[in-house]
C-alpha positions in Angstrom: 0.0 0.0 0.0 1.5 3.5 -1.4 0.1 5.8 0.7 1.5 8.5 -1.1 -0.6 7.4 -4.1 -3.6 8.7 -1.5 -5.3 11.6 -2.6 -4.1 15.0 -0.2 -4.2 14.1 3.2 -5.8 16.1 6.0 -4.3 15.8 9.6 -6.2 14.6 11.7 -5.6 14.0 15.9 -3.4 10.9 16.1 -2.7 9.2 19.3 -0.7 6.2 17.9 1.1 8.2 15.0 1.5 11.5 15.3 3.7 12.1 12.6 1.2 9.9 10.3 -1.3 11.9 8.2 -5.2 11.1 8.0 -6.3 11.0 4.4 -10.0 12.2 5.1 -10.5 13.7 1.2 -9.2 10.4 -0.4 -11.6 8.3 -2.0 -10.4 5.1 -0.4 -11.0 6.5 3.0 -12.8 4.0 4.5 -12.8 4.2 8.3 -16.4 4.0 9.6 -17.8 3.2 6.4 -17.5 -0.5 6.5 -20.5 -3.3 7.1 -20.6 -4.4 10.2 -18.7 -7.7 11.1 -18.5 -9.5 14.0 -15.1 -8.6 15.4 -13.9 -12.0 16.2 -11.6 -14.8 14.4 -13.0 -16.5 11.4 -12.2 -19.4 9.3 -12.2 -18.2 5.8 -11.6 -21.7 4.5 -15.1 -22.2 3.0 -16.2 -19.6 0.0 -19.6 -18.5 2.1 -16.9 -17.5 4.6 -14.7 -16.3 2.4 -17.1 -14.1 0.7 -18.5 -12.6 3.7 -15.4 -11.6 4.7 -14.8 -10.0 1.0 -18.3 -8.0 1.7 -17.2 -6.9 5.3 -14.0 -5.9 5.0 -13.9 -4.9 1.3 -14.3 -1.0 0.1 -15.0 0.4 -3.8 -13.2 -3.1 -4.8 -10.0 -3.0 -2.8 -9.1 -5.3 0.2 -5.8 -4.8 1.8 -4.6 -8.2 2.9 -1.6 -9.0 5.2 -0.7 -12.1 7.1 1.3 -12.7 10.4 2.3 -15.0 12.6 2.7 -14.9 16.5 6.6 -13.7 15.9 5.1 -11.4 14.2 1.9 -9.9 16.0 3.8 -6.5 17.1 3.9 -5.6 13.7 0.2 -7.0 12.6 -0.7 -4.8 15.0 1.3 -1.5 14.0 0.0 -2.4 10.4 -3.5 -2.2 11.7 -3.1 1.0 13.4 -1.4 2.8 11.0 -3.9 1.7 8.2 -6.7 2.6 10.4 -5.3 6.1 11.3 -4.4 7.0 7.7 -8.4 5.8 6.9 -7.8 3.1 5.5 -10.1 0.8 7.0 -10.6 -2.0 4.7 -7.7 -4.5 5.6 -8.0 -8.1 6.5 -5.3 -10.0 9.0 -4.7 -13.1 7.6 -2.7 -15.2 10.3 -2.0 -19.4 10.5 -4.6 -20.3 13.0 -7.5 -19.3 15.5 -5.3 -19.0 18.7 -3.2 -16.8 16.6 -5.5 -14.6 15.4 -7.0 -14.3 19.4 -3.3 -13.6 20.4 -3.2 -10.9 18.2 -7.2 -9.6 19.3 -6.1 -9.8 22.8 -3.2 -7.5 22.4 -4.8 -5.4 20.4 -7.6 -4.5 22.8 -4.4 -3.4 25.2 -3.3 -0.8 22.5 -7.1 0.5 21.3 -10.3 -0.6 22.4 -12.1 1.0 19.5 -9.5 -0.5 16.5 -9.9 -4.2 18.5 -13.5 -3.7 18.6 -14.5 -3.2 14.6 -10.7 -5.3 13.7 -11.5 -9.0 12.8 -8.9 -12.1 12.5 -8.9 -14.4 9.6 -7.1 -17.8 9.0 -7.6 -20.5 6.5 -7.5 -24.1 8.1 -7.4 -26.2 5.2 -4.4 -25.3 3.2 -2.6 -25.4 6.4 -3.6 -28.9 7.3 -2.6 -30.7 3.6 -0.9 -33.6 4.5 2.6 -32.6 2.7 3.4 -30.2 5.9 3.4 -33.5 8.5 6.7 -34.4 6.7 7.8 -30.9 6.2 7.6 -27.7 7.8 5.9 -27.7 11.8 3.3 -30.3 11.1 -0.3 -30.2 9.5 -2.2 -27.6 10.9 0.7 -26.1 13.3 -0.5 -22.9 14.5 2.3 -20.3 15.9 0.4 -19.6 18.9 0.1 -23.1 20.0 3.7 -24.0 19.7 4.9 -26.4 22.6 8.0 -27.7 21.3 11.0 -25.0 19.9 12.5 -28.1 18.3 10.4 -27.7 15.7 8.6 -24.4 15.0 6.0 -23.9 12.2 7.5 -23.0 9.4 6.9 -19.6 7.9 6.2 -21.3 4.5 3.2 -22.9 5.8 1.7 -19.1 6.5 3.2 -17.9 2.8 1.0 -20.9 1.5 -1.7 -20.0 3.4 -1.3 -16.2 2.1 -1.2 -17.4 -1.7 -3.9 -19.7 -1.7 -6.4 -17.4 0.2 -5.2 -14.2 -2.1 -5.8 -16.6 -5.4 -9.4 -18.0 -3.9 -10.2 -13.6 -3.5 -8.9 -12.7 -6.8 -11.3 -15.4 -8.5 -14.7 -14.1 -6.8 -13.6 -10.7 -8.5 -15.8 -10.2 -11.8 -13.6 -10.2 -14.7 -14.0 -7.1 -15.5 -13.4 -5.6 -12.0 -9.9 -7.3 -11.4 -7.0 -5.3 -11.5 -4.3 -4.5 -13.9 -1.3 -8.0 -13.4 1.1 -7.1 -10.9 2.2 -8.9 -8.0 4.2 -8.0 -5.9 6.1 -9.1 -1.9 7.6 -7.2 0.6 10.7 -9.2 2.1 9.7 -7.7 5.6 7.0 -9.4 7.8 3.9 -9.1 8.4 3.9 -9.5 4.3 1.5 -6.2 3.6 0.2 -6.3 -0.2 -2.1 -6.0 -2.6 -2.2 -9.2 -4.6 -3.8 -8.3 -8.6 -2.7 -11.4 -10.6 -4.4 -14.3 -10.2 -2.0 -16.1 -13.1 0.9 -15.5 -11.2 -0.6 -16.1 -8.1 -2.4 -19.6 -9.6 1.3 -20.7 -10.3 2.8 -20.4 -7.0 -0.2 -22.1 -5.2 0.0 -24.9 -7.4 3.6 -25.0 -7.4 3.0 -25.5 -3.3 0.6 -27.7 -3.7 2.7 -30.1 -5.7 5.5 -30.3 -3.6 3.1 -31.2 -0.5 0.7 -33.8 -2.5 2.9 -34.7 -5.4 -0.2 -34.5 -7.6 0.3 -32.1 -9.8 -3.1 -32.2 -10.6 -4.4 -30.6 -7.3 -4.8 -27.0 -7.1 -5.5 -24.7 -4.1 
């Protein structure tokens, strides 16, 4: 997200950020505009879940997707605020599992009651439990949060997967004609903040994951 791509900001009060403007005159601004969801952690591994969350979270077309994992809750939650202060309210934290995702609720109520109570958690159960990740990686559906033994951590792969295969399934309930320009595009930092517009490119490395953990190249996330 290229804030400076925003239309002209107008600062606003800022508790988190001060420094941060509040783009209240861009088109995207979203912050208090969104349906209501229920701000709790959902499985978005079914498409009626899926597209809920698409028509809760979503605004003029755009949804703002970044993942994290319970290393990496500090910055899910800096991503949230600053998104939310700048108006930008339509994001959607994707993390590896539900006790993840209440890890990351729970210390986000600590920093802002009001951002933890209209900020849902998302995670997608199935593509982290294929079978491929018992013999590689933390284990089939290894959640961060729930991690007992350090000897063998969930692998961040297994949340990259989850990432792909969760931006491919939103890029195909876009209409044809409403899907973005191809780009794609990763940070190297985590959590992985993007906006994922190819669903080609994005096809190919799902599959390509999904081959190495079936070995049927046939099966497609």
């Amino acid at each position: 997200l290229s804030l400076t791509r925003r239309s002209m900001a107008t600062v606003g009060p800022n508790e988190h950020f001060p420094s941060l403007p509040t783009f209240l005159h861009s088109s995207y601004y979203s912050l208090g505009k969104l349906s209501s969801a229920p701000a709790a952690s959902h499985d978005v591994s079914g498409e009626a879940a899926l597209a809920a969350a698409v028509h809760e979270r979503s605004f003029k077309g755009e949804l703002i997707v970044f993942s994290f994992n319970f290393c990496a809750i500090p910055e899910a939650i800096n991503a949230a605020l600053m998104l939310r202060q700048a108006g930008f309210a339509h994001f959607m934290p994707l993390s590896d599992g539900r006790a993840t995702c209440e890890a990351m609720r729970q210390q986000l109520a600590r920093a802002d009651a009001e951002a933890h109570a209209s900020t849902p958690c998302y995670f997608a159960s199935a593509p982290n439990s294929l079978g491929g990740w018992a013999s590689w990686g933390g284990g089939a559906g290894c959640v961060s949060a729930e991690q007992v033994s350090p000897a063998r951590p969930c692998a961040v792969e297994q949340l990259w997967y989850v990432r792909y295969a969760v931006a491919a399934r939103l890029l195909r309930q876009a209409p044809r004609d409403q899907r973005p320009a191809p780009h794609c595009s990763s940070a190297l930092f985590m959590p992985r903040t993007q906006r994922c517009t190819h669903s080609s490119c994005l096809d190919q490395r799902s599959h390509q994951h999904a081959v190495a953990l079936t070995g049927r190249g046939e099966r497609r996330v």
